[in-house]
N, C-alpha and C positions, 0 to 999 in steps of 0.2 A: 718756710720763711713767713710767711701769714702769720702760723701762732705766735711768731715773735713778734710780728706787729702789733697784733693784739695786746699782747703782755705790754708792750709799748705804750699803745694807746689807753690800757688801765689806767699803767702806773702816773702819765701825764694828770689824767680824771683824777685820780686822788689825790695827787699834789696839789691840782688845782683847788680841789675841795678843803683840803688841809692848811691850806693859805687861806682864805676864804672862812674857815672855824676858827683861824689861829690870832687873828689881825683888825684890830679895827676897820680898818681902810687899806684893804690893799690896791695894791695900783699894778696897772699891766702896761708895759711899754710896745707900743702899736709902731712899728716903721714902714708898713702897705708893703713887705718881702713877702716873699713866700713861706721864713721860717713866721714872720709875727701871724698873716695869715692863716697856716694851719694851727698856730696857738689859741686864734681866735675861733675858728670853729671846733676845736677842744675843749673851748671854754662854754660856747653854746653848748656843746654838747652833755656837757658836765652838769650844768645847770637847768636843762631843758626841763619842763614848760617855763619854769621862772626866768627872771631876769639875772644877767651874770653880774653877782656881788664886786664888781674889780671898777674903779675909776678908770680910766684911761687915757694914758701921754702918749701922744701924738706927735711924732716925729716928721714935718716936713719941711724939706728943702728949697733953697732958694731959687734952683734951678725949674724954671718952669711950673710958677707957682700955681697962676690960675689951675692949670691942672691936678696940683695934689690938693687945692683948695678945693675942688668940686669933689674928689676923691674921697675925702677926707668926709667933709657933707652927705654922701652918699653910706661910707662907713659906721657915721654916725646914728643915719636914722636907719639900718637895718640892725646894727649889733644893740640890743636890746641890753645894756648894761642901767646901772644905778643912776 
């Protein structure tokens, strides 16, 4: 199962790089889950030392705003995007 994770984890990296060669601007839709989360350390990963090529929309909810407002803040100044 590992190597299939792996081959997993390529394929994600080159997609991501493939959008990224292919795109003026592309954009990454962010919702703080777990799936946008591990897309976004995909993307660090993808890109690493550099910054990741992708805008980013942020999706937060009305529900208990203050908190995805800080979240989101926090999101911001560690994912080293455009």
């Amino acid at each position: 199962m590992y190597a299939s994770l792996k081959a997993l984890e390529a394929e994600a990296i080159y997609i991501m790089r493939e959008v990224a060669a292919s795109f003026e601007s592309p954009c990454m839709f962010y919702s703080i889950g777990k799936d946008s989360t591990m897309m976004r350390h995909k993307a660090q990963k993808a890109f690493a030392p550099d910054k990741v090529p992708f805008t980013i929309f942020m999706k937060i909810p009305l529900e208990g705003f203050d908190k995805w407002v800080y979240l989101a803040i926090n999101f911001v100044t560690s994912f080293r995007c455009v």
